[in-house]
C-alpha positions, -999 to +999 in steps of 0.1 A: +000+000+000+021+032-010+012+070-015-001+073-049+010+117-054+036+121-033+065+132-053+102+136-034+103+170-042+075+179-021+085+150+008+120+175+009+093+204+011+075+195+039+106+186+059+126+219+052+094+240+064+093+219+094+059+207+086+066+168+086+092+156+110+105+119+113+079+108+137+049+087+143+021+087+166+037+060+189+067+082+191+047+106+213+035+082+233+068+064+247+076+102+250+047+109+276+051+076+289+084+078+297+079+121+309+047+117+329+038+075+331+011+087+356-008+112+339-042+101+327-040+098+292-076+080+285-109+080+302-138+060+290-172+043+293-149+020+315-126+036+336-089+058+329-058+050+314-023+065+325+005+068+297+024+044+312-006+015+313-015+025+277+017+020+266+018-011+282-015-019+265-001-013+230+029-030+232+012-060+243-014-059+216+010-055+187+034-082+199-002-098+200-013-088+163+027-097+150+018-133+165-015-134+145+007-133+114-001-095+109+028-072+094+040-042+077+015-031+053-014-057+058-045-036+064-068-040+098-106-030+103-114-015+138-156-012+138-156-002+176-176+028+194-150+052+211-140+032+238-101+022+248-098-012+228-106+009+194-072+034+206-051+005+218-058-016+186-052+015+161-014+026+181-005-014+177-011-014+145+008+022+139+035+005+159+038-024+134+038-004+106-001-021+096-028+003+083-057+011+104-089+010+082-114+025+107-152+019+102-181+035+115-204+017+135-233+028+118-221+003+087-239-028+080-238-055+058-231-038+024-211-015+038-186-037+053-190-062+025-175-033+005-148-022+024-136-055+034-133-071+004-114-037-016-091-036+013-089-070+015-082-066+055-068-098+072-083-091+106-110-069+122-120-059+155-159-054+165-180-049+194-203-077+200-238-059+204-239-023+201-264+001+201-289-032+192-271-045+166-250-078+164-216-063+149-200-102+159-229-116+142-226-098+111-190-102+103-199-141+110-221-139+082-198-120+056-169-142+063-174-167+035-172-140+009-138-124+023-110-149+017-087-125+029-102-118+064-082-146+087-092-131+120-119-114+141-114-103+174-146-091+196-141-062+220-161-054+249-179-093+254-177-124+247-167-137+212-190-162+192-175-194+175-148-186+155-140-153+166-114-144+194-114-122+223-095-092+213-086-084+257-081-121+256-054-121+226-039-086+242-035-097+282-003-102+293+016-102+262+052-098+266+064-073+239+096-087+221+123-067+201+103-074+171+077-046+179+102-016+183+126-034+151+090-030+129+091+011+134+076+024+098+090+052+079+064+086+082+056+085+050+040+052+050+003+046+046-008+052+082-051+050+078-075+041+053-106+059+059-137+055+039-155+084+029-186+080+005-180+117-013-203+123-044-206+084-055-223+055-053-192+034-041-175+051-012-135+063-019-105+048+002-089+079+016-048+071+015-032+091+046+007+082+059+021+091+090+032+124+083-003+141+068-024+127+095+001+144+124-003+173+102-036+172+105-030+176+142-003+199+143-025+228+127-055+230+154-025+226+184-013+256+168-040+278+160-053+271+193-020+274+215-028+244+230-010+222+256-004+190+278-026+210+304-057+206+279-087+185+285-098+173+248-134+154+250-149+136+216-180+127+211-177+120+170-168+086+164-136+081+167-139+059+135-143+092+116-119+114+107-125+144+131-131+120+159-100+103+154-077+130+142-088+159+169-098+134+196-074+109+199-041+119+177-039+152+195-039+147+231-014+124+224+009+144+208+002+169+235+004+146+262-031+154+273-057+136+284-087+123+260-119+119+271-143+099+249-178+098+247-189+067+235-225+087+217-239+119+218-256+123+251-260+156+258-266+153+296-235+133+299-212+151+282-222+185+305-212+157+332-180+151+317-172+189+310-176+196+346-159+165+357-131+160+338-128+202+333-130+199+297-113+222+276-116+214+240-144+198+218-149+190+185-181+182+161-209+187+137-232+218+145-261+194+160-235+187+192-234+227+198-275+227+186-278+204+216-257+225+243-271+255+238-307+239+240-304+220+271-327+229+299-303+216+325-275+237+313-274+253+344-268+230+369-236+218+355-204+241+357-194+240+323-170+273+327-139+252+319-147+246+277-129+271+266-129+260+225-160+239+204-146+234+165-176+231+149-172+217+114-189+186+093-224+210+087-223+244+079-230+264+116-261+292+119-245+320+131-279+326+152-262+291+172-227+310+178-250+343+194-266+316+213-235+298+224-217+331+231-249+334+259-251+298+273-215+289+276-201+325+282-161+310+284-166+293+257-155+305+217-173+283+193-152+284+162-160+272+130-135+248+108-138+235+071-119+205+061-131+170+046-114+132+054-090+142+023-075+172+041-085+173+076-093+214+089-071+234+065-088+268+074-095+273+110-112+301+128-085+313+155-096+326+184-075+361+179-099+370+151-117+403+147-152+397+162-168+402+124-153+371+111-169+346+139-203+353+122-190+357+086-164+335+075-154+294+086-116+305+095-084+315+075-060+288+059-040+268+086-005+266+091+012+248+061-019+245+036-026+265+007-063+273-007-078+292-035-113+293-055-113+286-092-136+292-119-150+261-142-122+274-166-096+271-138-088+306-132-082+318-095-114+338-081-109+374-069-118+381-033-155+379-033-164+358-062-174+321-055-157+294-069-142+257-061-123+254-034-090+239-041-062+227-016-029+216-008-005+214+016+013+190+046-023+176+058-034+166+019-044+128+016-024+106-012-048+089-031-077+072-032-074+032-025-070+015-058-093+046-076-062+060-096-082+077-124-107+092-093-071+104-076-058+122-109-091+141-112-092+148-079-055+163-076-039+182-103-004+177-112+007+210-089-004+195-062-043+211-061-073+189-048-106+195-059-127+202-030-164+204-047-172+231-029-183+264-036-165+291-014-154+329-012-126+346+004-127+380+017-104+411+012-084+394+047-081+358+032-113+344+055-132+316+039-166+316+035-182+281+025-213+286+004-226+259-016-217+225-026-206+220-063-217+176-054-244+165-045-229+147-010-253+152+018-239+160+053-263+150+082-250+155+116-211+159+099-215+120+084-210+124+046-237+105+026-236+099-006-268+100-027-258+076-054-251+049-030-291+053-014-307+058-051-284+027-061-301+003-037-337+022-042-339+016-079-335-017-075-372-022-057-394-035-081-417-007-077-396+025-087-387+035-119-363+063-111-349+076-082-337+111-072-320+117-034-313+151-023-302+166+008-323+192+025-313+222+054-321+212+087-312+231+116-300+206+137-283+179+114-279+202+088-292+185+067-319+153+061-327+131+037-356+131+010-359+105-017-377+112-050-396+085-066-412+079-102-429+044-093-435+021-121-466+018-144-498+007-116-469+004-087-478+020-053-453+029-028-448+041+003-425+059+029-425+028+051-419+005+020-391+027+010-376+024+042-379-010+054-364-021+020-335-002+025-332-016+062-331-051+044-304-045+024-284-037+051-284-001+047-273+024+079-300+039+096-286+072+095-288+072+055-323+064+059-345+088+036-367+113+061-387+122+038-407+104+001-421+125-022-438+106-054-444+122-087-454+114-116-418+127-133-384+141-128-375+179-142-347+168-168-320+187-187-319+179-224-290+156-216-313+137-196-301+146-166-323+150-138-325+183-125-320+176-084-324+220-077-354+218-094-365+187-063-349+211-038-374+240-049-404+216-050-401+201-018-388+233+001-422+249-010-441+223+004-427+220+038-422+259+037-387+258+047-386+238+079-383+198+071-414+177+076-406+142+084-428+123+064 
């Protein structure tokens, strides 16, 4: 598995700017280890974790993997909730130089299928039953059609027939020389995460060692933050802000992480004022639920100082409500995706204007500008596609090389999609998607993969899935459906089909509308803004689950 746009040039680029240094994530931790063993570095569902025991942890588990016949290169899927076994399992295999393929625990069947088979992973570690559904049990059931997949461990319970126990394989494991003498070079492949963008197969998103502690590096920076801060996640750490911002940055600080294993908005005032939070990270429906709680009040939530809010564009009515409810706290927006992580940050320093105008100026080490269809660079002002580079850029898509080519230009530019401005002081502003990807509650979902499965029920005869604003999630889901000739169908027909063919609840449509036919272009392409009109006119601008 090797970077597919790195070229040496800029590898010597990077290094002589100080942005990429020769170090992994592992690094920092026998550093803080070694510096302060008894500092907390973990707190979970289940207890804390010092620096020293979690080091212990991961040594032990990746003289545990290098025993299971795992090496260098081989790719690993971790399907956990954020608790410590997913953080243990992802620094062993970092240690061994493996690739850590997180999935979201949200996947089902066709999902995993997917992913499993392109990344042709040789071992994966579930929960058994989470949130209601048998993770163990699935897996069980795909293991026929994935030749490659030797191993499953189960974390958290006890493992069905033919699957281990992933504390079991880890406990007591003495590490031999063989775990330090496996030490990867930074720019190996690090994490393959999948992101489902504007298609209907989702894209393997390449990062090595060196872009993802970029990713890091740029938010410990514009924040001025320390070993003294508190980080708490409630994203999955399976995604790319939870596992970036939540996990590979109090390490690297020395901090402590605190995880939230789901969105609980009563809990997580309990771990502010317990732990004394100080940063947080997520979509706008985390700060949506803050800033609504009744109970705010009883909980001193006075040490959040920062909340990045990026993965859904944020109402600037939410930050003048945030500013009110949680006084001490700056909520700050942030615009990156899984292929660059936050390359433009809002820093708290700003002038007061830009908090309610703009989502941040370009971090430390990455480059940005907004092109026309033609190409040309967009004056201040004008809207165009956002393009990036820089130290935090992903390198390449997983076996996709004619998607990575039009995705990155030969200077270096990605393609972002999306429609932005900068202003006169080089603040972006996003305003518009140029895809159709809908983001709902900062999960990208693609609409091709949802009208995919729909159009294969034997009552539609096209399919149309559009996003629409909402102000909590930002956005939901509405399908459009031209049923066939004397076919009926319904909202719980569309959705209980989709729930059979393994779909994940949260790419669910919210929303059927039926009509007779679709608004086309004289292509033959169907018109989706023209949906977006229809149905916003119905509803009259606030979403109507139907």
């Amino acid at each position: 598995m090797k970077p597919m746009t790195l070229t040496q040039e800029q590898i010597e680029r990077f290094y002589h700017l100080g942005r990429w240094q020769d170090h992994r994530l592992t690094d920092y931790l026998d550093r803080h280890a070694q510096s302060t063993p008894d500092r907390v570095a973990l707190v979970d569902r289940s207890g804390q974790l010092t620096y020293a025991e979690l080091l212990t942890r991961v040594n032990s588990a990746a003289q545990a993997l290098l025993d299971l016949g795992i090496t260098a290169g081989d790719a690993v899927s971790i399907q956990l909730p954020n608790w410590w076994q997913f953080v243990v399992a992802h620094l062993a295999l970092t240690r061994i130089g493996a690739v850590t393929n997180p999935c979201m625990t949200i996947f089902r069947e066709w999902e995993m299928e997917f992913i499993l088979g392109l990344t042709e992973s040789v071992a994966i570690v579930v929960p058994g039953v989470f949130r209601k559904h048998d993770h163990a049990g699935m897996i069980g059931r795909l293991r026929d059609r994935l030749p490659k997949l030797r191993t499953v461990m189960v974390a958290g319970s006890e493992p069905p027939a033919g699957a281990l126990s992933f504390e079991a394989v880890i406990d007591g494991v003495l590490p031999t020389a063989a775990v330090t003498a496996s030490r990867p070079s930074p720019e190996d492949i690090n994490t393959l995460m999948f992101t489902s963008g504007t298609t209907a197969e989702p894209k393997g998103v390449l990062h090595t060692h060196n872009t993802n502690l970029h990713g890091a590096t740029v938010m410990i920076e514009a924040l001025s933050m320390t070993a003294d801060d508190v980080v708490m996640m409630s994203s999955p750490i399976a995604h790319a802000t939870g596992l970036c911002y939540g996990v590979r940055l109090p390490l690297m600080l020395g901090a402590r992480m605190v995880l939230q294993e789901q969105w609980d908005v009563e809990q997580a005032c309990q771990l502010i004022e317990r732990e004394k939070v100080t940063f947080s990270m997520g979509a706008t429906p985390f700060v949506h639920g803050l800033v609504g709680f009744e109970g705010l009040a009883r909980y001193d939530v006075s040490s959040l100082r920062h909340f990045i809010c990026a993965g859904a564009p944020i109402p600037r009515e939410l930050i003048r409500q945030a500013e009110e409810r949680i006084p001490n706290c700056k909520v700050l927006a942030a615009y990156g995706l899984s292929e660059s992580y936050a390359h433009t940050i809002l820093r708290p320093d700003a002038p007061p204007e830009k908090f309610y105008t703009s989502d941040g100026s370009l971090a430390n080490g990455m480059e940005g500008k907004n092109v026309d269809d033609a190409g040309n660079e967009c004056p201040p002002g004008m809207p165009g596609e956002h393009c990036t580079k820089g130290a935090s850029l992903f390198v390449g898509y997983y076996k996709r090389p004619e998607a990575t080519a039009e995705a990155i230009d030969g200077e270096g530019w990605f393609r972002t999609g999306d429609i932005c401005t900068f202003d006169e002081d080089g603040y972006l502003r996003v305003v518009g998607r140029k895809k159709d990807l809908i983001i709902r509650g900062g999960i990208n979902i693609s609409p091709g993969e949802i009208e995919d499965l729909l159009f294969t029920h034997p009552a539609v005869r096209q399919v149309a899935v559009i996003g629409l604003p909402d102000e909590r999630l930002g956005e939901r889901i509405c399908a459009y459906v031209v049923p066939k000739e004397a076919a009926t169908i319904t909202f719980e027909d569309v959705t209980s089909f989709l729930r059979a063919q393994g779909l994940a609840i949260q790419k669910l449509p919210e929303r059927l509308e039926v009509v007779e036919e679709f608004p086309m272009t004289p292509s033959g392409k169907i018109q989706k803004f023209k949906l977006r009109e229809d149905v916003a006119a119905k509803v009259g601008g606030r979403f109507v689950i139907s």
